[in-house]
C-alpha positions in Angstrom: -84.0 32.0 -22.9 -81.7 33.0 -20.0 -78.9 35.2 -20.8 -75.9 36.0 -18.8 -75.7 39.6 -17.2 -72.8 41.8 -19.6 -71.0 42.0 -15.7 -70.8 38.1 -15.4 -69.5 38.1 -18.8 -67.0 41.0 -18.5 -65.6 39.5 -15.2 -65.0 35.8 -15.6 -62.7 34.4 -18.7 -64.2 32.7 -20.7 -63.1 29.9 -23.7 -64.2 27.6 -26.1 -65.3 24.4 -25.3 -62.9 21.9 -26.7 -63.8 18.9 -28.5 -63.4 15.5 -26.5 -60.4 13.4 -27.9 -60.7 9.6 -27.9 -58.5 7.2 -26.0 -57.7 10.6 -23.5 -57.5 8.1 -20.2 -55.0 5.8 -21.6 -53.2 8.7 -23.2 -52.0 10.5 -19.9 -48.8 8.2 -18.2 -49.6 6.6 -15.3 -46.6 5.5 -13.3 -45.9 3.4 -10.1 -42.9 5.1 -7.8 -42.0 1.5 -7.1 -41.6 0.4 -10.4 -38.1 -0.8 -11.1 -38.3 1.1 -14.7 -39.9 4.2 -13.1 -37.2 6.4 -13.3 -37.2 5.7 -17.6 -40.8 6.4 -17.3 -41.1 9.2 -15.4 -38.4 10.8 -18.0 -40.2 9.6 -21.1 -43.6 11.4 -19.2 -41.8 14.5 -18.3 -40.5 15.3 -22.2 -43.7 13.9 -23.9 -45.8 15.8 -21.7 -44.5 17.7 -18.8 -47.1 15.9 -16.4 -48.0 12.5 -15.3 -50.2 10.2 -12.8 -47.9 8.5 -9.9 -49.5 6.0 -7.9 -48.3 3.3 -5.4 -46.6 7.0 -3.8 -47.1 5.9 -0.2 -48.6 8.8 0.6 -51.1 7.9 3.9 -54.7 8.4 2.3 -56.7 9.6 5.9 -53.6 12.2 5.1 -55.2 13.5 2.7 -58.4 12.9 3.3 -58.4 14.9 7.0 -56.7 17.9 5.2 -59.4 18.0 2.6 -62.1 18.0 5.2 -60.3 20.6 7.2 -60.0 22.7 4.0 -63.4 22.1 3.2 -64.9 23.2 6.3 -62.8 26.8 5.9 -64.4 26.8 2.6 -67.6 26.9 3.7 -67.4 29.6 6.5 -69.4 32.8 5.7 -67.9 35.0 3.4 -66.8 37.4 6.1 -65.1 35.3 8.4 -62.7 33.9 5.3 -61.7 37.4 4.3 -60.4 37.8 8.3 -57.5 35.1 6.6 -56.9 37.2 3.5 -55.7 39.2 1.4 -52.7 36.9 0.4 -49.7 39.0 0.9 -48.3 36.4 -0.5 -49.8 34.4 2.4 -53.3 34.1 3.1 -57.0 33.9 1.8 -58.0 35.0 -1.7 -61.2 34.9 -3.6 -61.4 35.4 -7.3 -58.7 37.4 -8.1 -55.4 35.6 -9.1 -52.2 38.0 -8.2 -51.7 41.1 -9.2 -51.9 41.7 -12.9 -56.0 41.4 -13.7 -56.6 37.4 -13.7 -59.4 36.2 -12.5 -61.2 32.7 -11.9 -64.3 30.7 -10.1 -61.7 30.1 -7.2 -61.0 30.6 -3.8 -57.8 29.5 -2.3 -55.8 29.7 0.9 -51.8 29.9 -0.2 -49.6 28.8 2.9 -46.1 28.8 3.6 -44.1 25.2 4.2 -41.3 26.3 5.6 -40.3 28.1 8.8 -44.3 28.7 9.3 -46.6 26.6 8.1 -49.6 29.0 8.6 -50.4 32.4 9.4 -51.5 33.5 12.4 -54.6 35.4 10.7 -55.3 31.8 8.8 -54.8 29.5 12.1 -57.5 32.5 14.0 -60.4 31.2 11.4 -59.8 27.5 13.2 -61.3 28.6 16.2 -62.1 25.8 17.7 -58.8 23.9 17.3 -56.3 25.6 15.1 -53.5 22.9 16.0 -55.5 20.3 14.4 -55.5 22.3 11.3 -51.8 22.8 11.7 -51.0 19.7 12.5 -52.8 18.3 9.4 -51.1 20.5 6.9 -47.7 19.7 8.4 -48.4 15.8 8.3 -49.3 16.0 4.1 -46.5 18.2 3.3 -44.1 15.9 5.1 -45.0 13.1 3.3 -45.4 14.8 -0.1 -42.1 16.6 0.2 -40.5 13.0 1.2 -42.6 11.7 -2.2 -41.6 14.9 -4.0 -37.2 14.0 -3.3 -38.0 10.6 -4.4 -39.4 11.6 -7.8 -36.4 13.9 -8.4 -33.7 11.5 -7.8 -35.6 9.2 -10.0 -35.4 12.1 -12.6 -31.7 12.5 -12.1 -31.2 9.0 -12.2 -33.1 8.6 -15.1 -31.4 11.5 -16.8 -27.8 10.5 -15.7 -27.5 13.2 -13.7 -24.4 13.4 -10.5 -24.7 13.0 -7.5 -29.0 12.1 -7.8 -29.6 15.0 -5.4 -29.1 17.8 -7.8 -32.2 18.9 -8.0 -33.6 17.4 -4.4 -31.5 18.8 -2.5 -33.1 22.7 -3.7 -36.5 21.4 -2.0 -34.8 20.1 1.1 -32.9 23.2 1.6 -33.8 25.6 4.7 -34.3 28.6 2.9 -36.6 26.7 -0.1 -39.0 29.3 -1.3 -41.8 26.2 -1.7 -45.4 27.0 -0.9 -48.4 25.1 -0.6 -51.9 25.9 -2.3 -55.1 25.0 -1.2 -57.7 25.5 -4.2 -61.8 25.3 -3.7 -64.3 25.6 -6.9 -67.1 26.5 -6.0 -70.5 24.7 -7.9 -70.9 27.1 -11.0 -74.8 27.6 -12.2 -73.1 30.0 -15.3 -71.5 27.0 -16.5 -74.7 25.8 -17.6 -75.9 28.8 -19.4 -72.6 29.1 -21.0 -72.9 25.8 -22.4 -75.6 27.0 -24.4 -73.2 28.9 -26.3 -70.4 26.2 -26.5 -68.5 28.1 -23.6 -67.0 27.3 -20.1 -66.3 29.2 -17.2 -62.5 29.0 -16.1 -61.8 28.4 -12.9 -58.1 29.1 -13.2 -57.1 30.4 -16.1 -54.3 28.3 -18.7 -50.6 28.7 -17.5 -47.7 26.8 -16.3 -45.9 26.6 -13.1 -42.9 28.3 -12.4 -41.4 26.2 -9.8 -39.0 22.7 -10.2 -42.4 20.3 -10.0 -45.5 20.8 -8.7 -47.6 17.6 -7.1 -51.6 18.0 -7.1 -53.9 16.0 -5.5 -57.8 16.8 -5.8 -60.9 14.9 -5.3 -63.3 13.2 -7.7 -64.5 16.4 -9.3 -63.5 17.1 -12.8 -62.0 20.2 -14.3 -58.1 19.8 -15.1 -56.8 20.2 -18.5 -53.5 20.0 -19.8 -52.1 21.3 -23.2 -50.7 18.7 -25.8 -47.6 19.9 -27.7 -49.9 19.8 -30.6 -51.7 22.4 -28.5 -54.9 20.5 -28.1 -56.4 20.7 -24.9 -57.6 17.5 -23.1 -59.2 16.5 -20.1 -57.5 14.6 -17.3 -59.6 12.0 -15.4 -59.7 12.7 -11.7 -58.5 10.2 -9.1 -58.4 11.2 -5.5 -56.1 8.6 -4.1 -53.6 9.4 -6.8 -50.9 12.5 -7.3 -50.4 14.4 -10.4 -47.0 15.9 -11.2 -46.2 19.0 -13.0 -42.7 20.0 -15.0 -42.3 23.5 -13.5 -40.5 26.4 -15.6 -37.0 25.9 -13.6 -36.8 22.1 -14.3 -37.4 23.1 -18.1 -34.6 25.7 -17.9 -32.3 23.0 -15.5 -33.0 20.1 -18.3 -32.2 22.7 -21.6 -35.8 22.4 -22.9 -36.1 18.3 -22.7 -38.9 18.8 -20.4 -41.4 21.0 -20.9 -43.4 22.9 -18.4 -47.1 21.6 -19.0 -49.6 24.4 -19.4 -52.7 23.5 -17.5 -55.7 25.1 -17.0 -59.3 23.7 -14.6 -62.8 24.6 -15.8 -65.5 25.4 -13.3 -68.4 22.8 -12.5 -72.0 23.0 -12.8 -72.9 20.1 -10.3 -69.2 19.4 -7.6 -67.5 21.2 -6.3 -63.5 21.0 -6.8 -61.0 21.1 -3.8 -57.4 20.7 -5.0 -54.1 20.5 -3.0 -50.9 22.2 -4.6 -47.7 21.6 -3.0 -45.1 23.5 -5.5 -41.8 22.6 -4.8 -39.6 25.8 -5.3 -35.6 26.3 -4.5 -34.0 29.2 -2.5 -34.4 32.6 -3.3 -30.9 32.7 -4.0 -30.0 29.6 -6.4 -29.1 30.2 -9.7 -31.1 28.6 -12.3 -29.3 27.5 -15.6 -29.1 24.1 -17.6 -27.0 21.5 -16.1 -24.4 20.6 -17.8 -24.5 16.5 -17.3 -27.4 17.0 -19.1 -26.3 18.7 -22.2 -24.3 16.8 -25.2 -21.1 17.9 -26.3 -21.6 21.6 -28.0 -25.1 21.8 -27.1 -25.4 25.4 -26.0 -27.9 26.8 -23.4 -31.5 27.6 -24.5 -31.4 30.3 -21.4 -29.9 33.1 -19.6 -28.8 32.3 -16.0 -30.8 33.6 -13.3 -31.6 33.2 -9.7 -34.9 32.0 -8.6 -35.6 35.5 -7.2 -34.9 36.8 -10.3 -37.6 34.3 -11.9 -40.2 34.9 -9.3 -39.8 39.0 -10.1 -40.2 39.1 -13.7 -43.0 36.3 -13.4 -45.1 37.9 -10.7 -44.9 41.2 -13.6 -46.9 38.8 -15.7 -50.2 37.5 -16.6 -51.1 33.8 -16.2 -51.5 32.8 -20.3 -48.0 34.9 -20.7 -44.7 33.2 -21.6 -42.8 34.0 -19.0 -39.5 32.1 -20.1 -39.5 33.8 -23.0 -37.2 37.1 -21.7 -34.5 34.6 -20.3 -34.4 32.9 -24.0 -31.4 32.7 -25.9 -31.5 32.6 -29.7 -30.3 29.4 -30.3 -32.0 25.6 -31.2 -32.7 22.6 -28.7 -30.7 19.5 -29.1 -33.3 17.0 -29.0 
């Protein structure tokens, strides 16, 4: 028998492997932008689950595609040329060790600005060759997924009744909008195996949600991405490359008074593929305060949460683990309408 060295163990999280649920694929929405009902669906999604499958996005797919190989190649450089692009601070390479507070996954990841720089000049110095192309490429899929990203908002306002529909675009399209883009690699995993033995995986990120207005993922045909049911079982969600997924971020819970809910997800390391993912989290200005609107609420519905300003968010959630609760502290003591 093979047995994991106490460091291995000690280092990585670890969790119970959870049980397979039945009719999982057809359980997850799947919605297409150019449905005429899509912006009812994409509400239904968001308060059920927090998280849905767009297709039909129009999203180029050699966008994608080229960005992933770029990525890939990165990924694959010796260890010592990556770290030249790292420590993230916050932009740049990591490995393994996710922010500041002790969290740690089978993960690399480059974390890139998509504003006023797309890249750091220590990232675009690993692209030796051509760093433009690399550039270039991230600029092109950020374009089109923020352009994808406005639509899905205003579909959201629209949906919810919300006036004028770019409430909550217009905080993405901003200048100063503190969004960021993630580029995610999981390595193959050998432990996982052994693990298994045990009725144990290795996490590759460990469960949380995201703090931003939505987050839009696109990975390739590895599997490893779990969301949290608000029963709080855990299920698997069927990869698709050519497809995006959406998150409910923290703020867009806080902006809808609790309708939504901020999905907590969580991917699992693999013994056989390798995972690449693609984050693009769409974030508002440091400055914009974050509180329900009030379109949204009925008459003497009162506010599940304290005001505060997106840089106040991003302080007191950068304190915290990943598994933490971080809306918790803005919490007022008072019940959702549903």
């Amino acid at each position: 028998m093979v047995v994991l060295s106490q460091t291995a163990l000690d280092y990585y999280s670890l969790m119970k492997t959870c049980k397979p649920t039945s009719g999982l694929f057809n359980g997850i929405p799947v919605i297409d932008l150019k449905d005429p009902q899509a912006k009812f669906l994409i509400v239904e999604a968001c308060k059920e689950f927090g998280f849905f499958k767009l297709v039909n996005h129009g999203v180029p797919f050699e966008f994608m595609t080229k960005l992933e190989s770029l990525a890939l190649n990165f990924f694959n450089l010796p260890q010592s040329e990556k770290d030249k692009a790292g420590p993230p601070d916050p932009f740049g390479y990591g490995n393994k060790r996710i922010g500041p507070n002790g969290d740690v996954g089978w993960i690399e990841y480059l974390l890139l600005n998509t504003n006023s720089q797309i890249t750091s000049h220590n990232i675009l110095s690993i692209f030796k060759e051509n760093p433009e192309v690399f550039r270039s490429a991230v600029k092109d899929y950020i374009t089109e997924v923020k352009r994808m990203s406005d639509e899905v908002l205003e579909l959201i306002a629209e949906g919810l009744g919300i006036k004028p529909k770019n409430v909550l675009s217009k905080m993405l399209r901003d200048e100063k909008s503190d969004s960021c883009f993630r580029l995610n690699y999981y390595p193959t995993c050998p432990e996982v195996q052994l693990q298994a033995l045990s009725g144990r995986n290795l996490i590759g990120f460990g469960e949380h949600t995201d703090p931003q207005i939505i987050s839009v993922l696109r990975s390739n045909n590895t599997t490893g991405l779990q969301i949290c049911l608000k029963d709080g079982t855990w299920v698997s969600v069927p990869p698709d490359q050519s497809s995006f997924f959406i998150n409910v971020g923290d703020a867009l819970q806080v902006m809808t008074n609790g309708r939504f809910r901020s999905v907590k997800h969580r991917v699992l390391a693999d013994t056989k593929r390798s995972r690449i993912s693609m984050i693009y989290f769409g974030g508002p200005p440091l400055s914009q305060k974050i509180a329900a609107l009030p379109c949204v609420m009925k008459e003497g519905e009162e506010s599940l949460y304290e005001q505060f300003t997106w840089c106040e968010y991003k302080k007191s959630a950068y304190k915290s683990r990943l598994a933490d609760y971080r809306l918790g502290v803005f919490e007022k003591n008072c019940r959702p309408i549903v």
